[in-house]
Chimera marker file (.cmm) of the C-alpha trace (Angstrom):
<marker_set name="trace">
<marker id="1" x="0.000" y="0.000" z="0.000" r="1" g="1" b="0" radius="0.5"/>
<marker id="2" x="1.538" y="3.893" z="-1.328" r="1" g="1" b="0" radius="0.5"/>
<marker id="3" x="1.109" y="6.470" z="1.693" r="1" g="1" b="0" radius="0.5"/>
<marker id="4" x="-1.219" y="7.887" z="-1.053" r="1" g="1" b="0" radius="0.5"/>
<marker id="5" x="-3.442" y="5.052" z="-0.176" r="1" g="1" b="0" radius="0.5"/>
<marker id="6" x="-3.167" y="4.934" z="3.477" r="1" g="1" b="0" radius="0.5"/>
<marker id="7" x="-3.703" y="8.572" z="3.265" r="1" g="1" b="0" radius="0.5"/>
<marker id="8" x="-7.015" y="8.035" z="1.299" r="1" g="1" b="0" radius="0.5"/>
<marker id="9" x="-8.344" y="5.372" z="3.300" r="1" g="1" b="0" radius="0.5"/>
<marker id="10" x="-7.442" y="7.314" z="6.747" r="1" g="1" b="0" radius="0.5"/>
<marker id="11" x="-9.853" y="10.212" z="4.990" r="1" g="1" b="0" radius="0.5"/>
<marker id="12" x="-12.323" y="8.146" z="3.766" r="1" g="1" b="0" radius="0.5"/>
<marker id="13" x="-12.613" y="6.192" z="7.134" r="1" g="1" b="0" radius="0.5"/>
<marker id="14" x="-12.780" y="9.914" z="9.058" r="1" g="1" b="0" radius="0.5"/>
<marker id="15" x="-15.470" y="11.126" z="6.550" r="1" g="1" b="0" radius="0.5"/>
<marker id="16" x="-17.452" y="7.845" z="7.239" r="1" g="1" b="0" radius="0.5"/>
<marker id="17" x="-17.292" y="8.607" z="10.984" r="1" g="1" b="0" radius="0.5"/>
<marker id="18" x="-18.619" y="11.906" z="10.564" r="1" g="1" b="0" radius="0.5"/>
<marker id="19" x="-15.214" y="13.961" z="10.970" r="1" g="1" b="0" radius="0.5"/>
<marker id="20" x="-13.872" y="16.542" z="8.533" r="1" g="1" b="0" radius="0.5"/>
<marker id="21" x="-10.159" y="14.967" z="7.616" r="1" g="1" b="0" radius="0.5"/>
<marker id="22" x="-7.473" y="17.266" z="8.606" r="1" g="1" b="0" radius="0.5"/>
<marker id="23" x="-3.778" y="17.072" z="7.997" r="1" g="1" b="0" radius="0.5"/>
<marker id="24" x="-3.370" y="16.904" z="11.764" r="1" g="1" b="0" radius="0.5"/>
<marker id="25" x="-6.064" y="13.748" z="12.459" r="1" g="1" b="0" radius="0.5"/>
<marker id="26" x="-4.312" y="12.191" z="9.306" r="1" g="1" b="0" radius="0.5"/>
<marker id="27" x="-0.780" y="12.981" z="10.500" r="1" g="1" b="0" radius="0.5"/>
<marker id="28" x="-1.871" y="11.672" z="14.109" r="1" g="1" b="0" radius="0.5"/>
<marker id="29" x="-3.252" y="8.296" z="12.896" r="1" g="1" b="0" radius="0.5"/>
<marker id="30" x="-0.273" y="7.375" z="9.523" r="1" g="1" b="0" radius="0.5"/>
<marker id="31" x="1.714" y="4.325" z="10.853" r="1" g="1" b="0" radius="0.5"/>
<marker id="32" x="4.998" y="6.229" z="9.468" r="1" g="1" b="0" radius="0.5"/>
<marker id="33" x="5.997" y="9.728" z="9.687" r="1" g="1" b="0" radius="0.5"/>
<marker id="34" x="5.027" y="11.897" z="6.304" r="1" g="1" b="0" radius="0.5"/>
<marker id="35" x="5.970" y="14.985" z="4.998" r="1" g="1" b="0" radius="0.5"/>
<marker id="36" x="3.229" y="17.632" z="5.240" r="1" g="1" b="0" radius="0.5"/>
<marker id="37" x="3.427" y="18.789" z="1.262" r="1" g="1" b="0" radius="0.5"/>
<marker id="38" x="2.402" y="14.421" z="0.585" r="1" g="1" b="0" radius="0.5"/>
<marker id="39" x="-0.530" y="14.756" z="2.636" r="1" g="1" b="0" radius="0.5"/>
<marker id="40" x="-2.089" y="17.941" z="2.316" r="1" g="1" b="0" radius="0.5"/>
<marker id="41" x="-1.149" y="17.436" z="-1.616" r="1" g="1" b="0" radius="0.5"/>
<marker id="42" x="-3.318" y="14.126" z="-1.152" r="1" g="1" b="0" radius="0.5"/>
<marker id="43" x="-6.033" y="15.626" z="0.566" r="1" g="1" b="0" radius="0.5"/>
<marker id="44" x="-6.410" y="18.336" z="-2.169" r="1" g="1" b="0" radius="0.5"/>
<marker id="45" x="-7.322" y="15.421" z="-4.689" r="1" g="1" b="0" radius="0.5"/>
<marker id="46" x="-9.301" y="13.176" z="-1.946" r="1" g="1" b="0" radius="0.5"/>
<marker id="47" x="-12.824" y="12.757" z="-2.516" r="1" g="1" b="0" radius="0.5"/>
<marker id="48" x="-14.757" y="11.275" z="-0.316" r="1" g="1" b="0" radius="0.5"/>
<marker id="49" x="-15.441" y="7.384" z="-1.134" r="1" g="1" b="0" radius="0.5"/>
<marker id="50" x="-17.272" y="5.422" z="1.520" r="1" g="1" b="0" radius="0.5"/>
<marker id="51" x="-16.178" y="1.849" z="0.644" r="1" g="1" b="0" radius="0.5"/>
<marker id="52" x="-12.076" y="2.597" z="0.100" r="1" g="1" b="0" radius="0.5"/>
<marker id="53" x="-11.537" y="2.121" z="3.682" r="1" g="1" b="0" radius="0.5"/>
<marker id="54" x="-9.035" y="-0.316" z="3.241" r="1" g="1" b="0" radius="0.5"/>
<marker id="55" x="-6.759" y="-2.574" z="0.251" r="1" g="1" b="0" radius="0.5"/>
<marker id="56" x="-7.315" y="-5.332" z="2.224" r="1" g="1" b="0" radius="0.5"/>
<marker id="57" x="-11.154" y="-5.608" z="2.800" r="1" g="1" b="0" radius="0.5"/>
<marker id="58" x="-11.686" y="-4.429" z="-0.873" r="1" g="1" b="0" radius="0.5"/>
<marker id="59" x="-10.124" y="-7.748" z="-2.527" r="1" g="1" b="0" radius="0.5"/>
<marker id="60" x="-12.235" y="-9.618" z="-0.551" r="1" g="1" b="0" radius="0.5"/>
<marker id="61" x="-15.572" y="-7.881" z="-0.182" r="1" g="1" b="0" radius="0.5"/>
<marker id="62" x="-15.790" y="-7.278" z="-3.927" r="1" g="1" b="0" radius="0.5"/>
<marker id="63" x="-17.692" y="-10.424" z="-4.868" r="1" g="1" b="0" radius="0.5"/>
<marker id="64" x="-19.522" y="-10.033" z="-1.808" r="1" g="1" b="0" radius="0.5"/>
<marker id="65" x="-20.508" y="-6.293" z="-2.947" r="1" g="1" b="0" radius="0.5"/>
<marker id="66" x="-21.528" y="-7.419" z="-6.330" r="1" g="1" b="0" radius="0.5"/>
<marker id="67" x="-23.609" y="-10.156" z="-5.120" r="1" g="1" b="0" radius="0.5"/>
<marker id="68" x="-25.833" y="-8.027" z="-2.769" r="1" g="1" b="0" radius="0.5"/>
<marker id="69" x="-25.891" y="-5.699" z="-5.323" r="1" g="1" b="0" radius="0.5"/>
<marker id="70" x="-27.197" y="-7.773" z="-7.626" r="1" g="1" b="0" radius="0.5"/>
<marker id="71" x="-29.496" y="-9.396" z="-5.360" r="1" g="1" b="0" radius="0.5"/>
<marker id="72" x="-30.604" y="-5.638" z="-4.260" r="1" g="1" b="0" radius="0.5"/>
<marker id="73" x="-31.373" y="-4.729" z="-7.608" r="1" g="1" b="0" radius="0.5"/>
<marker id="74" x="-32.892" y="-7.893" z="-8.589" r="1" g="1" b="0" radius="0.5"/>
<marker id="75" x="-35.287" y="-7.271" z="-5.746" r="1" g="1" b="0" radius="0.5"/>
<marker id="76" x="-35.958" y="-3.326" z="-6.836" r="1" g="1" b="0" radius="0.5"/>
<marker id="77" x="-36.900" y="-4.254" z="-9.863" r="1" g="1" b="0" radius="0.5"/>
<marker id="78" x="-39.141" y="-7.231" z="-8.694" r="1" g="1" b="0" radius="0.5"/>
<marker id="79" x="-41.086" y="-4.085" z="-6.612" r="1" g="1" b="0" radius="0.5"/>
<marker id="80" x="-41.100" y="-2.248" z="-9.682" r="1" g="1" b="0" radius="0.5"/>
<marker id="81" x="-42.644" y="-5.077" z="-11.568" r="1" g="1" b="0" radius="0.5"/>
<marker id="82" x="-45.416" y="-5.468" z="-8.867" r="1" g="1" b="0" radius="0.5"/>
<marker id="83" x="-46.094" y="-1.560" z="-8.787" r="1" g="1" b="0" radius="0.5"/>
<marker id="84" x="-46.223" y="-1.638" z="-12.224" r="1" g="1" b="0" radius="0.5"/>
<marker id="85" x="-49.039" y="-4.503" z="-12.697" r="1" g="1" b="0" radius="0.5"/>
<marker id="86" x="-50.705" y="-2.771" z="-9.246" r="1" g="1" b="0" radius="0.5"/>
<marker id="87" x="-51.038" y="0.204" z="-11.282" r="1" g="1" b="0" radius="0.5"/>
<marker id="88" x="-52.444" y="-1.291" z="-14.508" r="1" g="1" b="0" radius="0.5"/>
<marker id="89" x="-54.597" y="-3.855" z="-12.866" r="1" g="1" b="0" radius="0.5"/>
<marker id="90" x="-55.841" y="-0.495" z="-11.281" r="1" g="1" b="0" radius="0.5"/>
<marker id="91" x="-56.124" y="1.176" z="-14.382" r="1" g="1" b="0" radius="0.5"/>
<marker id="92" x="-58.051" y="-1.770" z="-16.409" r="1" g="1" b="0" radius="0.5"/>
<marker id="93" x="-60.395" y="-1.710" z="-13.057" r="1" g="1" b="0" radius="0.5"/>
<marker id="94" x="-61.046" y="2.162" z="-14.351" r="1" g="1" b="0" radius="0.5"/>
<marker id="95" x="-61.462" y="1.800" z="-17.647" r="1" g="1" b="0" radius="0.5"/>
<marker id="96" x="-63.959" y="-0.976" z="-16.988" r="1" g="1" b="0" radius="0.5"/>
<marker id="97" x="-65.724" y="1.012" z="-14.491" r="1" g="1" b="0" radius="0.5"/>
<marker id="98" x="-66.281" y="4.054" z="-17.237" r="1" g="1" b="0" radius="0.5"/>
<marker id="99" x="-67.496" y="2.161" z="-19.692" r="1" g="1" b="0" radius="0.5"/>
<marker id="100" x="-70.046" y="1.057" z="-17.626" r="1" g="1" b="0" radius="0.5"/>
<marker id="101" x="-70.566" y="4.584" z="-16.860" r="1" g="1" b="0" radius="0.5"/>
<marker id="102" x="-70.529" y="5.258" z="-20.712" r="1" g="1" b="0" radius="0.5"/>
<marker id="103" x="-72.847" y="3.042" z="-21.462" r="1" g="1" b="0" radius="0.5"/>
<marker id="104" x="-75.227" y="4.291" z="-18.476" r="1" g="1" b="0" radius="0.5"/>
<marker id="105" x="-75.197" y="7.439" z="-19.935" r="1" g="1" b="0" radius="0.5"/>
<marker id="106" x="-75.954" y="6.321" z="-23.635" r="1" g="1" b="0" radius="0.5"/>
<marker id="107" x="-79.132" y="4.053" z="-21.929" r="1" g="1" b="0" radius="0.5"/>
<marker id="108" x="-80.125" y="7.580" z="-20.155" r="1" g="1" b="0" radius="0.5"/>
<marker id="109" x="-80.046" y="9.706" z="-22.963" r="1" g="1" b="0" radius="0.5"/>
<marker id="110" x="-81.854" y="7.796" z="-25.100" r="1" g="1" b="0" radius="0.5"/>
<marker id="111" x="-84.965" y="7.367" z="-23.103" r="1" g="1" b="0" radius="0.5"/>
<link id1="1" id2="2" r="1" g="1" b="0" radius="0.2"/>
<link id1="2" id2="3" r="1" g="1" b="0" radius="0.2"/>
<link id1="3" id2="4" r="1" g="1" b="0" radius="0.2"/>
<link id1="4" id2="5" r="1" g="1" b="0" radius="0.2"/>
<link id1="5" id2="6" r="1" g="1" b="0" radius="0.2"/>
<link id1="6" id2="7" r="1" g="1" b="0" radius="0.2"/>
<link id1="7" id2="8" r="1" g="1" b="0" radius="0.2"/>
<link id1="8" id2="9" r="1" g="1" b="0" radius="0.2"/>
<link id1="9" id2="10" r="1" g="1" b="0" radius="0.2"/>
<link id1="10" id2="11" r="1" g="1" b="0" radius="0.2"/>
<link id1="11" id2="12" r="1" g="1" b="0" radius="0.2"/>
<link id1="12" id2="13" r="1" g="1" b="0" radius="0.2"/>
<link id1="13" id2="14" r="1" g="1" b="0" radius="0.2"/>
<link id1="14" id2="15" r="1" g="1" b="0" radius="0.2"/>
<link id1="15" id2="16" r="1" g="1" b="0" radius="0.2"/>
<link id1="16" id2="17" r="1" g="1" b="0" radius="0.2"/>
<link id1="17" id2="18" r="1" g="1" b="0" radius="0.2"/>
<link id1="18" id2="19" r="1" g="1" b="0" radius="0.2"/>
<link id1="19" id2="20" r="1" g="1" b="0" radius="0.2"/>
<link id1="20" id2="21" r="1" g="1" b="0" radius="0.2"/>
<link id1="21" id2="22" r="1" g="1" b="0" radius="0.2"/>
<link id1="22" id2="23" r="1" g="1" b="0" radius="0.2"/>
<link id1="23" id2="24" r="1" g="1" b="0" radius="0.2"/>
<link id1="24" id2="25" r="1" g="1" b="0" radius="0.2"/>
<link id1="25" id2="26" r="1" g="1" b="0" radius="0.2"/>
<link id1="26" id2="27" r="1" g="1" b="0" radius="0.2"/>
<link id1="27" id2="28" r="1" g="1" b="0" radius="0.2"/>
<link id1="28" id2="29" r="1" g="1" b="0" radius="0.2"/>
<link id1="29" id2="30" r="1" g="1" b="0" radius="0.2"/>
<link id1="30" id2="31" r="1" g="1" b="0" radius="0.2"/>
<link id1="31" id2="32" r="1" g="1" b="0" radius="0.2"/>
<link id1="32" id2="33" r="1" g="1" b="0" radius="0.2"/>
<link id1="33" id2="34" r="1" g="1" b="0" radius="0.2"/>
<link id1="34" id2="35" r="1" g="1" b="0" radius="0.2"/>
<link id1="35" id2="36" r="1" g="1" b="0" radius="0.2"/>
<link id1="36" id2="37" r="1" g="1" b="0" radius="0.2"/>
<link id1="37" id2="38" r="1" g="1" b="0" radius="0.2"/>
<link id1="38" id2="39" r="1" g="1" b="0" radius="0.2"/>
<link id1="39" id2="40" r="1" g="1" b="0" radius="0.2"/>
<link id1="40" id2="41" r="1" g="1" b="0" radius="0.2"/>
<link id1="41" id2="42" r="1" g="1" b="0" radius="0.2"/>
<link id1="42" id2="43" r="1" g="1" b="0" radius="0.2"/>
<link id1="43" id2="44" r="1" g="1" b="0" radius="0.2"/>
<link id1="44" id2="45" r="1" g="1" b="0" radius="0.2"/>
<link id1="45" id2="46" r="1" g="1" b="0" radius="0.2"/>
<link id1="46" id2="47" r="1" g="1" b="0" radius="0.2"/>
<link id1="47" id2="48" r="1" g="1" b="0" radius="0.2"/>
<link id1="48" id2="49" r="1" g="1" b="0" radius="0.2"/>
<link id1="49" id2="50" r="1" g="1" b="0" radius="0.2"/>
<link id1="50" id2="51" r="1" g="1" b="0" radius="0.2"/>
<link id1="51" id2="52" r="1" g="1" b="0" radius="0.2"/>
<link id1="52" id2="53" r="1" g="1" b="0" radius="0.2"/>
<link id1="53" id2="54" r="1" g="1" b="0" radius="0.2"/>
<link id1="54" id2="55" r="1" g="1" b="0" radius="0.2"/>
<link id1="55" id2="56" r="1" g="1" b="0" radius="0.2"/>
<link id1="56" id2="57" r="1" g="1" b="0" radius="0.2"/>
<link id1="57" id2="58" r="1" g="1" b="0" radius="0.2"/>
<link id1="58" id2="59" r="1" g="1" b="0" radius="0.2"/>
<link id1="59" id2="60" r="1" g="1" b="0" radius="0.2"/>
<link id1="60" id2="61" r="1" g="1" b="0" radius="0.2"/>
<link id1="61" id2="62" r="1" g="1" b="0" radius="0.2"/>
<link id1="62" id2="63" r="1" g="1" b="0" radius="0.2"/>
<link id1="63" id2="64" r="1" g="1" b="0" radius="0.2"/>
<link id1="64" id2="65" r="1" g="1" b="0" radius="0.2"/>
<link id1="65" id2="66" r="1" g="1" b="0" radius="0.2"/>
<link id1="66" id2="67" r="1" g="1" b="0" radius="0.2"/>
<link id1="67" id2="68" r="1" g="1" b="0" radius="0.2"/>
<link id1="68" id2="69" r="1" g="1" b="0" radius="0.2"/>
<link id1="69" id2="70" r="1" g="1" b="0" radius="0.2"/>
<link id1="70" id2="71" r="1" g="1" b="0" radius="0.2"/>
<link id1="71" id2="72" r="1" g="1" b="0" radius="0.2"/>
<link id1="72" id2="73" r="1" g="1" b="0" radius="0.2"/>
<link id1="73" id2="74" r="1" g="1" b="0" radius="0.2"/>
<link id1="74" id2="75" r="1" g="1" b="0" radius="0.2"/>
<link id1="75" id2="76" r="1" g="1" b="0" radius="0.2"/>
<link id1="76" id2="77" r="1" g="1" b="0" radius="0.2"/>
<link id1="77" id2="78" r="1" g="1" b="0" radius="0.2"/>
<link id1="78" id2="79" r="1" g="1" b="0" radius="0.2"/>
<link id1="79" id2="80" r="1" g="1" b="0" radius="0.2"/>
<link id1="80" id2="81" r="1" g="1" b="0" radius="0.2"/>
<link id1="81" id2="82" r="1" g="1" b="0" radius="0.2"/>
<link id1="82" id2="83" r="1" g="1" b="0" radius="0.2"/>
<link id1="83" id2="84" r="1" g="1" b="0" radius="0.2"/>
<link id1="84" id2="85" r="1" g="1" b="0" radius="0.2"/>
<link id1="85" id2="86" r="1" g="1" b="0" radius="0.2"/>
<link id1="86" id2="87" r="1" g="1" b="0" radius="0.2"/>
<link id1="87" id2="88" r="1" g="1" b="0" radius="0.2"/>
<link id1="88" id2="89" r="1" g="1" b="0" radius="0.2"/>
<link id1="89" id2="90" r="1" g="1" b="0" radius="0.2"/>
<link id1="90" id2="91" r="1" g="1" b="0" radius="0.2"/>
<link id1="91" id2="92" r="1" g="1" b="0" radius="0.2"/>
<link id1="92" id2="93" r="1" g="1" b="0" radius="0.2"/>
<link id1="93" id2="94" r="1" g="1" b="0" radius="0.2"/>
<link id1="94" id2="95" r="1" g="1" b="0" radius="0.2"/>
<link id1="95" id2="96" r="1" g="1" b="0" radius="0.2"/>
<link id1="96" id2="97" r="1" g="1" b="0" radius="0.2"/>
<link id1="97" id2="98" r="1" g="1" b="0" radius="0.2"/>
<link id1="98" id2="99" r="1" g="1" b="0" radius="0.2"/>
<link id1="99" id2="100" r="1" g="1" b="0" radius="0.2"/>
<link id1="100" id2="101" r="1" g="1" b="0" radius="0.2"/>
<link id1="101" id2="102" r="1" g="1" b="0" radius="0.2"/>
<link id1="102" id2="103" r="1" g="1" b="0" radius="0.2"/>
<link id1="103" id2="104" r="1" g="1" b="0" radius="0.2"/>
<link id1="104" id2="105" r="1" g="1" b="0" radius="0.2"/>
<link id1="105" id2="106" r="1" g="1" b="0" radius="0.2"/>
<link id1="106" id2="107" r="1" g="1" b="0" radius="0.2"/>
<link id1="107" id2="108" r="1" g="1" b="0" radius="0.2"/>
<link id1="108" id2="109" r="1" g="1" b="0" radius="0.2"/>
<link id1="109" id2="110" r="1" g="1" b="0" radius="0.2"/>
<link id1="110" id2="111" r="1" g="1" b="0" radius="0.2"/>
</marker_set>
């Protein structure tokens, strides 16, 4: 892992906590001692990115990550599906209901 990284990851796990990174908190929790131009030059480029919070964890959580996002999204659009027919069964129940009223209204006038 660069000192970019661990740099990166320190900010990201800050930000996650709630806490603005600052060159101090990062320069108080780097296992090694760092120049202050590397880490406020690092900091200038960080943006905030919830899941780098570590190389490690990454490797092994990505197949886990893609499978519950899959999963999640599998299961949106299942909802989506079943709003969707909701709706039109809904819909077809309306159009139904008019007609009726349509045809009510024909009966009327003509008598």
């Amino acid at each position: 892992m660069t000192i970019n990284d661990e740099i990166l990851i320190l900010a990201n796990q800050l930000a996650n906590k709630g806490s603005k990174p600052t060159v101090a908190l990062i320069k108080s929790k780097l296992n090694k001692k760092v120049s202050l131009p590397v880490i406020i030059s690092t900091l200038k480029v960080w943006q905030h990115d919830p899941s780098f919070i570590s190389l490690a964890e990454e490797s092994v959580d990505t197949s886990k990550d893609k499978k519950t996002k899959k999963n999640t999204s599998e299961k949106e659009t299942d909802l989506f599906r079943q709003s969707l027919n909701d709706e039109l069964a809904q819909m077809k129940q309306e159009i139904i209901e008019l007609k009726q009223l349509v045809k009510q209204l024909i009966v009327q006038q003509k008598s």
